[in-house]
Every structure is written in structure tokens, then in C-alpha cells.
Backbone bond lengths (Angstrom), bond angles and torsions (degrees), N, CA, C in turn:
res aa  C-N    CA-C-N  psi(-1)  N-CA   C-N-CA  omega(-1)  CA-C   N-CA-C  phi
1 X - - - 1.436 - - 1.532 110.88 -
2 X 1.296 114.15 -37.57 1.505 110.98 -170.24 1.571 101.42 -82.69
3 X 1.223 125.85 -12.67 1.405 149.00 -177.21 1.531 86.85 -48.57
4 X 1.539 86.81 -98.66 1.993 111.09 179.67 1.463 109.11 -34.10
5 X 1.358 128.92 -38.78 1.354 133.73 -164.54 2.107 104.31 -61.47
6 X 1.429 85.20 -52.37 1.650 108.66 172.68 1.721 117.80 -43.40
7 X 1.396 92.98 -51.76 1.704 126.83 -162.18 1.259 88.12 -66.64
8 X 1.235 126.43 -49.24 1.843 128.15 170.94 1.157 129.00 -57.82
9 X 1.335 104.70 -57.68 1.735 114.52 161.75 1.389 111.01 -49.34
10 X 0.738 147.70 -55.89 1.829 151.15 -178.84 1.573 91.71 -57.66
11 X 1.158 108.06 -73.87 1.601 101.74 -176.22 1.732 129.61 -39.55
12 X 1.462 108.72 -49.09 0.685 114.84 -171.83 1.756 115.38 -76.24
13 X 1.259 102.47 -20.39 1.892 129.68 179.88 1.821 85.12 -60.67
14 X 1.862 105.27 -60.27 1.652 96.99 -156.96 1.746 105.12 -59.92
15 X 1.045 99.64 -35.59 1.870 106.25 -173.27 1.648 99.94 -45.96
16 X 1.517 104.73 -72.85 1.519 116.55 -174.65 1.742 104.18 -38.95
17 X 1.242 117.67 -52.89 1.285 127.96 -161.81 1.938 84.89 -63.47
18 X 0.929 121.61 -86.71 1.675 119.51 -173.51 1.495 118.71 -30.31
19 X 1.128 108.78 -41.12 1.309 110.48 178.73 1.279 98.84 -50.02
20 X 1.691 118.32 -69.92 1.188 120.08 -165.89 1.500 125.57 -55.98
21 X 1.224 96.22 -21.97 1.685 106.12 176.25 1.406 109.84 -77.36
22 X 0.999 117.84 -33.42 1.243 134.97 177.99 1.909 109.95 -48.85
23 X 1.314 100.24 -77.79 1.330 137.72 157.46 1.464 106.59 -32.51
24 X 1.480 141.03 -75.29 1.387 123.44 135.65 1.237 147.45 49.16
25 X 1.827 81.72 -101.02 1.516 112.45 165.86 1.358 116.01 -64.75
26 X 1.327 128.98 -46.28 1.427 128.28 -159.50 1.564 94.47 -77.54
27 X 1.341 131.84 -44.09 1.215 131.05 -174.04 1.388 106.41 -45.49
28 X 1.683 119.44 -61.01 1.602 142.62 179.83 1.309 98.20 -42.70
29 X 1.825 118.70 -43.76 1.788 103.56 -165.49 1.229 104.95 -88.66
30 X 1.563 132.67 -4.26 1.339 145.29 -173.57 1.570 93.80 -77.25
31 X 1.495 112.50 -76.83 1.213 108.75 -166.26 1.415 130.17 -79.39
32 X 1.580 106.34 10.14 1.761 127.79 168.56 1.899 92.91 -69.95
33 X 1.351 98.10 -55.78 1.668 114.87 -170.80 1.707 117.27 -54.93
34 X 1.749 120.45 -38.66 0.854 126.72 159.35 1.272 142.79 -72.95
35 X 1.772 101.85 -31.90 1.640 102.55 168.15 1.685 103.82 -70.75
36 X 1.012 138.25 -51.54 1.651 154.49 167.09 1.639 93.67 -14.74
37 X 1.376 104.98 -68.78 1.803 108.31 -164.57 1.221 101.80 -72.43
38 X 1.436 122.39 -29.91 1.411 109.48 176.66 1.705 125.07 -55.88
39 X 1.438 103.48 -49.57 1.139 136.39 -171.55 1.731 102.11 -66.46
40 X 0.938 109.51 -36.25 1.216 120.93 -167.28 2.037 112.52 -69.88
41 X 1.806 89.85 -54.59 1.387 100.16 177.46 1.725 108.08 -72.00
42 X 1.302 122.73 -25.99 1.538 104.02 -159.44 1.958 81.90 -84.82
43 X 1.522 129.17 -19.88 1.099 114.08 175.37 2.126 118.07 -68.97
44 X 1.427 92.37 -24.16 1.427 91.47 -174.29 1.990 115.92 -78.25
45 X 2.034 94.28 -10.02 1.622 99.70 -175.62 1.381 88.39 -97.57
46 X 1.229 129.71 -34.24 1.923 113.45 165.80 1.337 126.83 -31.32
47 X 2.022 96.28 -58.04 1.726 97.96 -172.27 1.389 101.73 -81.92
48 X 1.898 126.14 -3.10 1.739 100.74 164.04 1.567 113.64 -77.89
49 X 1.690 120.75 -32.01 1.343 97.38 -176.29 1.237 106.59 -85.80
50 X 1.682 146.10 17.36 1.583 134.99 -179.95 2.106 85.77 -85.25
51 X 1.486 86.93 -52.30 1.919 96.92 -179.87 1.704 102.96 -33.89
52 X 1.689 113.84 -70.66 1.037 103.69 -153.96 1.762 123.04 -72.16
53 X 1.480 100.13 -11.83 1.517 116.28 178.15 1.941 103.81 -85.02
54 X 0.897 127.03 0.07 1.342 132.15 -174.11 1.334 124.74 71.53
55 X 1.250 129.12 31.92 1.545 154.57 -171.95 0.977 113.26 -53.45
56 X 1.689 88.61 -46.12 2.014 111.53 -148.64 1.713 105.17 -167.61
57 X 1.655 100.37 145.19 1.346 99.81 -164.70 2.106 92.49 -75.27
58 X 1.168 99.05 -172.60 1.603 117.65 149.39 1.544 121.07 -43.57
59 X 0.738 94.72 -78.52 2.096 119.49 153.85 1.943 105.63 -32.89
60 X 1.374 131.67 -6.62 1.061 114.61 -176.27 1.743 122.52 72.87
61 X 1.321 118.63 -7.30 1.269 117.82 -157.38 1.996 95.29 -78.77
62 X 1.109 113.28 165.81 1.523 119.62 179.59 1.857 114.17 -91.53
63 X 1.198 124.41 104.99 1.355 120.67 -176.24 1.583 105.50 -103.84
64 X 1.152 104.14 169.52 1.989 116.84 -157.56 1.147 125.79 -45.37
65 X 1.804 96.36 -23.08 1.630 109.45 162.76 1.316 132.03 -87.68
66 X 1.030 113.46 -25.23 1.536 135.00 154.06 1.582 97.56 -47.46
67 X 1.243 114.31 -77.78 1.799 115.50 -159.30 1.617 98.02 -51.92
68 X 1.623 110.60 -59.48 1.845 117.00 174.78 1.627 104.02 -23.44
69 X 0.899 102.95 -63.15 2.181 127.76 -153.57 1.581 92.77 -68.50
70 X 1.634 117.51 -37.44 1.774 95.84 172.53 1.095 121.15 -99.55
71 X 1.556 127.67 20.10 1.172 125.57 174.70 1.404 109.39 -102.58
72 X 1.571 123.47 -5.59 1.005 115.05 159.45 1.743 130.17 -74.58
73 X 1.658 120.12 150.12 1.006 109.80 170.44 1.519 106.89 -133.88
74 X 1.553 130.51 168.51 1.227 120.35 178.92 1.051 135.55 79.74
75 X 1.814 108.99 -10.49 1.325 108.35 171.74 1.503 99.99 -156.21
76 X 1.233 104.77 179.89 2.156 105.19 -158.23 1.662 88.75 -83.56
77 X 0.978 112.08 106.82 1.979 158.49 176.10 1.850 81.43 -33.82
78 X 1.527 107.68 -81.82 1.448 110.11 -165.47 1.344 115.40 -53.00
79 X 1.356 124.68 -55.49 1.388 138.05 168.39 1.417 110.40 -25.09
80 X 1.699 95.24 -82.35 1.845 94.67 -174.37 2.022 105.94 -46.45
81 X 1.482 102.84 -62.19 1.337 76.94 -154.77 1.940 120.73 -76.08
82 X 1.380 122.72 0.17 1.505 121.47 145.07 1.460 112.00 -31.39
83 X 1.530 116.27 -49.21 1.246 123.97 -164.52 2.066 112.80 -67.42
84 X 1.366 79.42 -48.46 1.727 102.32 -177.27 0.969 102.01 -62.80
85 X 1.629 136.70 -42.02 1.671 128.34 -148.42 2.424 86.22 -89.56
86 X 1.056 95.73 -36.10 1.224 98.35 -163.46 1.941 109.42 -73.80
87 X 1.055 123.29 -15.79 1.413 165.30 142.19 1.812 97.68 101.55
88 X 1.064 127.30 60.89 1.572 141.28 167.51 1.711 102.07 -53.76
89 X 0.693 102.80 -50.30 1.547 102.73 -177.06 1.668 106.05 -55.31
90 X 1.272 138.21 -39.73 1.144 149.56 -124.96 1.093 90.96 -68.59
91 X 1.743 114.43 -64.70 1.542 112.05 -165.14 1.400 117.15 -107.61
92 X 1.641 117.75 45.22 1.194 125.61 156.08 1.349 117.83 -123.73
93 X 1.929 118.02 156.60 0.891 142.38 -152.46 2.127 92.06 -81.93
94 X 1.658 96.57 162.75 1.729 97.80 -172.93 1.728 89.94 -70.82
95 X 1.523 115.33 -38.46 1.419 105.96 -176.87 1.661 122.28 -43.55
96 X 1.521 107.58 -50.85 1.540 113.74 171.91 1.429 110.03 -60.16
97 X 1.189 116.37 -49.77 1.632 113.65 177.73 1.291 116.04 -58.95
98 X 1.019 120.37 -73.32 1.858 116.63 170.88 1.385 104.51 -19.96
99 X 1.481 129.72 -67.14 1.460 144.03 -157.14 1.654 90.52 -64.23
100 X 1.185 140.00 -52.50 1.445 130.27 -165.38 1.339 103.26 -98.60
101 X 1.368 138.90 -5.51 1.401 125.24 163.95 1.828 103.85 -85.45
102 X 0.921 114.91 -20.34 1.922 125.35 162.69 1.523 101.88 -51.24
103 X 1.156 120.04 -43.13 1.704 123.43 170.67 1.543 107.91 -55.00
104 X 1.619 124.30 -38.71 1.385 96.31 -171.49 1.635 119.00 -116.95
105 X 1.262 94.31 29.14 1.362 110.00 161.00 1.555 126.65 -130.59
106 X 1.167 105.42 -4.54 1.722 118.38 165.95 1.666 100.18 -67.43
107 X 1.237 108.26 134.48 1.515 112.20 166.79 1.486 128.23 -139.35
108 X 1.302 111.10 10.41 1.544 115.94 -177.34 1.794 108.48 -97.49
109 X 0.906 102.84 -175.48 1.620 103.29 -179.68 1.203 90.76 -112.54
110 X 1.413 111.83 165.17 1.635 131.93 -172.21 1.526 112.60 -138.41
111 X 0.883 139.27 148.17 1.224 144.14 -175.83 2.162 103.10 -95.18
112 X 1.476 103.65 -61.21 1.205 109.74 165.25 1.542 143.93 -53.23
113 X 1.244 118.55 73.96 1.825 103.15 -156.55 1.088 102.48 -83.23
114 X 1.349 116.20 156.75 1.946 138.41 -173.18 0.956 108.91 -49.87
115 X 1.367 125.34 150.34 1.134 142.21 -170.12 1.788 104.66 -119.95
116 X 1.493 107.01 66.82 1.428 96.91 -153.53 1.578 100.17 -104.62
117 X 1.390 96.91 156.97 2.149 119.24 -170.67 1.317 83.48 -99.08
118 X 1.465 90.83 160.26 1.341 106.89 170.02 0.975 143.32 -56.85
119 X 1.316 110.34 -12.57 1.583 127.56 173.16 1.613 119.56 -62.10
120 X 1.275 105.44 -9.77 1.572 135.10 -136.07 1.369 99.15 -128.81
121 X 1.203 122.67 -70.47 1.620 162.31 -147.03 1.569 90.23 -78.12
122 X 1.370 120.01 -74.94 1.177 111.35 -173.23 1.882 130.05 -75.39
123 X 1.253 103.52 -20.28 1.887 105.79 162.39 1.800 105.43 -74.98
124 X 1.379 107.58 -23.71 1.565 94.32 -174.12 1.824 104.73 -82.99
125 X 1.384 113.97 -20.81 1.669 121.83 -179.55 1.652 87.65 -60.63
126 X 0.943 126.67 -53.79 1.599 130.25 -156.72 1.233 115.90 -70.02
127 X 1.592 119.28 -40.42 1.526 114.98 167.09 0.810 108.12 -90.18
128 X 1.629 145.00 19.72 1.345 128.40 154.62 1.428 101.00 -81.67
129 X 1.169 121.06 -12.32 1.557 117.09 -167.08 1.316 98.36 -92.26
130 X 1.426 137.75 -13.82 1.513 147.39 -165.12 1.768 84.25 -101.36
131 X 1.279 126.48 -56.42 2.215 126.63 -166.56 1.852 81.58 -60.16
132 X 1.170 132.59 -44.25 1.166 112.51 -160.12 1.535 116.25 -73.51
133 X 1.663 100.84 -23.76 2.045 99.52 178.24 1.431 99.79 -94.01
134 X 1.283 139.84 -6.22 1.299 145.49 135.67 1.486 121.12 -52.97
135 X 1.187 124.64 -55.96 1.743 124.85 166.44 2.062 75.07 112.91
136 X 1.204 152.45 33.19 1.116 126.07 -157.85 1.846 85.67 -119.86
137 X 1.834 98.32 157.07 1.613 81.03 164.02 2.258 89.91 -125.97
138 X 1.369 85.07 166.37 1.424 96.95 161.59 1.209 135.48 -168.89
139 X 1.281 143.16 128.41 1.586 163.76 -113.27 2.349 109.03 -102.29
140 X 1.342 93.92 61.77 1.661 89.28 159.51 1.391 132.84 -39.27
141 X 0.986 115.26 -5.10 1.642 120.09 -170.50 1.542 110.19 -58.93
142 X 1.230 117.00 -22.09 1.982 112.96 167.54 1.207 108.51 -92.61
143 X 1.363 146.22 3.64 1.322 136.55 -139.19 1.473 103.37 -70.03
144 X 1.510 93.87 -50.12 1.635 111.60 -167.11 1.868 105.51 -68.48
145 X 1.299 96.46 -31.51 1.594 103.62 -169.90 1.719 87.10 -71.05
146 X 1.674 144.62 -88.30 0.714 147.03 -133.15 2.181 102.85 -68.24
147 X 1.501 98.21 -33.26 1.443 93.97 164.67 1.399 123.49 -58.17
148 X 1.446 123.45 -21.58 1.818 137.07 -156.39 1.672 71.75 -85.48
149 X 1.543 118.25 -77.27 1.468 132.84 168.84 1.271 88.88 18.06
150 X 1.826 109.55 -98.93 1.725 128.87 -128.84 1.784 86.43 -80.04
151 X 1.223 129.90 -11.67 1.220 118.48 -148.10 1.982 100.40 -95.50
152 X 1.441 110.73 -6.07 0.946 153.97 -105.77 1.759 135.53 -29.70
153 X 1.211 100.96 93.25 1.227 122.84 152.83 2.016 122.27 -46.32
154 X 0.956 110.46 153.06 1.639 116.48 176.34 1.749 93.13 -70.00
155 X 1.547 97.55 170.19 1.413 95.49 177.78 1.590 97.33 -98.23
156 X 1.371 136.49 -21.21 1.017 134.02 130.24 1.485 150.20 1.45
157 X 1.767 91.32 -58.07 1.123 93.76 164.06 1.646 116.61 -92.44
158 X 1.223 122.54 -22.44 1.100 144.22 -173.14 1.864 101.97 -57.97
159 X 1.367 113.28 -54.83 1.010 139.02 -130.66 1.977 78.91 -90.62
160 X 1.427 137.66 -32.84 1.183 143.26 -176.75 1.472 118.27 -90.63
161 X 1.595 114.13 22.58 1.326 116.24 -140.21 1.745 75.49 -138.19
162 X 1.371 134.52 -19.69 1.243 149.81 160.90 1.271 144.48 -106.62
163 X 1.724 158.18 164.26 0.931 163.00 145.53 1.668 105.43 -71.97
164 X 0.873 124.90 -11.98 1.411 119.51 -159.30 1.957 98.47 -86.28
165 X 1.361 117.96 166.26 1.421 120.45 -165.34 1.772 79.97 -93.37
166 X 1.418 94.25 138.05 1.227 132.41 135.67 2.006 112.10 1.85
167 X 1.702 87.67 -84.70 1.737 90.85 174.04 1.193 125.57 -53.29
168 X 1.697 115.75 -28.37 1.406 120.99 177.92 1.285 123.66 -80.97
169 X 0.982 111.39 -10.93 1.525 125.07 170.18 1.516 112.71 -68.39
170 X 1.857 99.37 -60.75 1.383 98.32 167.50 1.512 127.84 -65.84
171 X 1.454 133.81 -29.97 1.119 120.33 134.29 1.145 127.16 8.55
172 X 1.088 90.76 -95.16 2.239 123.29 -174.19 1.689 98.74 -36.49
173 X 1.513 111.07 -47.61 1.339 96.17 179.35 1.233 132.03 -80.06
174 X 1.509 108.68 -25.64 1.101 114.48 -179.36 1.925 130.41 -67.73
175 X 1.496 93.85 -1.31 1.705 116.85 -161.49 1.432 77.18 -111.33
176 X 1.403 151.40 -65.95 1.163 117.76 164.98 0.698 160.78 -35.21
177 X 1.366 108.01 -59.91 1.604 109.99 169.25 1.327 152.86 -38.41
């Protein structure tokens, strides 16, 4: 009796055990199937906004902005070069430029926000209007500091003109430059 009793328990152990293995597997091919479609669609809304920004034909092929946009590094690829193809840079000073390319490589939060002139104020209104047909965001909070920077100010003084650390400051410049 305790024989058969055993003979059940084992049996009934392998059943449970298969099921679960069973069960397992289907979960594994479920969520192979879901990361896939996920991956798949946020890749298919990539190649519509590279399409609709002029990146890339229909066809996938790579056009001048495409090649521009991957040769950048260090800073948001689409952003800068929207900016470049459209020529924003053209009729501003390296001081204004330095100060708004500090926007796309600054990444910490700040407690202190800029205290920015118009010199400042109005090229940064304009590429916010360029992050928005991009979908991109990015952080002015050095603008004024890295303009004091090129203009040249001490880093000293520079450096009291923010909340931000010290190293991040130097950072900021160092991705510019």
C-alpha cells in the first residue's frame, strides 16, 4: 500500500512538474513576442520621425542629414543638426553659441535658473521651437554661467553664479569645446 501510495506521489510530482514547465515555456514565448513588438513599434515611430525630418528616404536609404546627425556625439544628434541644416547658428556670436550648446549637454537639475539677456533669451526662444519639432527636451540652466565663461569671467566668479557642482560645470565645458 505505501508502495502505490509513493507510485502516486512521484506521478503526480512529474505531472505538476510538466505542467509547470510547460507553463514556463509559454510565458518565455509570450514575453519573447512582446518585448519583439514592443521593440519593433518604437523602432517603426523612429524611422517615421528620421522620414519626416528628412534623415531618410521611404526606402530607408541615409540622406545628408542622416550622415550630419550620426556624426555627431555628445549632444542631441537631431536637435543640433535641425539647427545646422536650417543655419541658426549663422548670425550668432561663438559667445551665444557656446552658451546654448551648454543646453545640450548640461544634464543635472539646478535649483538656480538663468538669469538670461536678450542676447541669450531670444536664440534660446528659437531652439526651443526647433526641441519641440524634434520632440527633444534640454536643460539652459548654465547658459548664463558658460556665456560669463567665454566672455571671460573667472571660473570663480562663474562658479557663484550657480547651484550646480563645480565638476559639472567643468564638464559642460569640456563637451564643448
Amino acid at each position: 500500500m505505501k508502495k502505490i501510495k509513493t507510485i502516486n506521489i512521484i506521478q503526480q510530482y512529474k505531472r505538476i512538474k510538466l505542467d509547470i514547465e510547460n507553463e514556463m515555456r509559454q510565458t518565455k514565448e509570450m514575453m519573447k513576442k512582446i518585448t519583439s513588438s514592443s521593440l519593433i513599434d518604437e523602432l517603426k515611430c523612429r524611422k517615421r520621425v528620421l522620414r519626416r525630418l528628412d534623415y531618410c528616404t521611404p526606402e530607408d536609404v541615409i540622406l545628408i542629414k542622416g550622415r550630419v546627425a550620426s556624426e555627431i556625439t555628445g549632444a542631441d544628434e537631431l536637435l543640433l543638426t535641425e539647427m545646422l541644416f536650417d543655419g541658426f547658428f549663422n548670425d550668432l556670436n561663438v559667445y551665444q553659441i557656446a552658451a546654448l550648446l551648454s543646453c545640450m549637454v548640461f544634464e543635472e537639475k539646478t535649483e538656480i535658473l538663468p538669469k538670461l539677456s536678450e542676447e541669450l533669451s531670444k536664440p534660446l526662444k528659437t531652439m526651443q521651437e526647433f526641441a519641440k519639432n524634434c520632440n527633444q527636451k534640454f536643460r539652459p540652466n548654465l547658459m548664463d554661467v558658460i556665456y560669463s565663461w567665454t566672455k571671460g569671467k573667472s571660473f570663480s566668479e562663474i562658479s557663484k553664479m550657480t547651484d550646480a557642482f563645480e565638476g559639472s560645470i567643468i564638464r559642460c565645458m569640456r563637451q564643448i569645446s
